[in-house]
C-alpha positions, 0 to 999 in steps of 0.5 A: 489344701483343706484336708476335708477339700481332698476327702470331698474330692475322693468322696466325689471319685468315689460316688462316680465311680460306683455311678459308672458301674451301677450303668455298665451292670445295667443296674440304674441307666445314665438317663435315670442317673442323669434325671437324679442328679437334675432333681438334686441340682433343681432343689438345691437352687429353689429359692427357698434354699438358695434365696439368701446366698451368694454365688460363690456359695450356691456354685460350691452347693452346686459343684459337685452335683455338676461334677458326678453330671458330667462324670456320667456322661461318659460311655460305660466303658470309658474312663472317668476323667480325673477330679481336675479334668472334671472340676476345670470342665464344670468352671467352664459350663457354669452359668452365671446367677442373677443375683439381687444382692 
């Protein structure tokens, strides 16, 4: 594996993680995280940005916005689940593109 592909993998753990304690000190809510990671996901598909790339691209654009989604909805004080619990839990929610290529 593309050792830039692991420190990605821990860089998304990471963010999680941090994302995880700022709810369970009441710092930011799952909701405000939640609506956050909406917005970053709606710019990153407008089509302004996402006009002229393929599926592959705007799903790998798109991962890790969808992975920190779903390591958010986990309760406070549950554990996130690993990278590939997550990665294989966002290849199963994703939606497919209308593409006009």
């Amino acid at each position: 594996m593309n050792v830039a592909n692991l420190q990605l993998e821990g860089l998304l753990m990471a963010i999680a993680s941090i994302n995880h304690v700022l709810v369970r000190k009441g710092v930011l809510s799952a909701e405000e995280i939640d609506i956050a990671l909406r917005k970053a996901e709606a710019s990153e598909t407008a089509e302004e940005r996402s006009g002229g790339m393929s599926s592959s691209s705007r799903d790998a654009v798109i991962f890790p916005i969808r992975l920190l989604q779903l390591a958010n909805q986990c309760q406070p004080e549950a554990d996130i689940p690993s990278f590939s619990a997550l990665a294989r839990m966002v290849g199963q929610i994703k939606e497919p593109y209308n593409d006009q290529m």
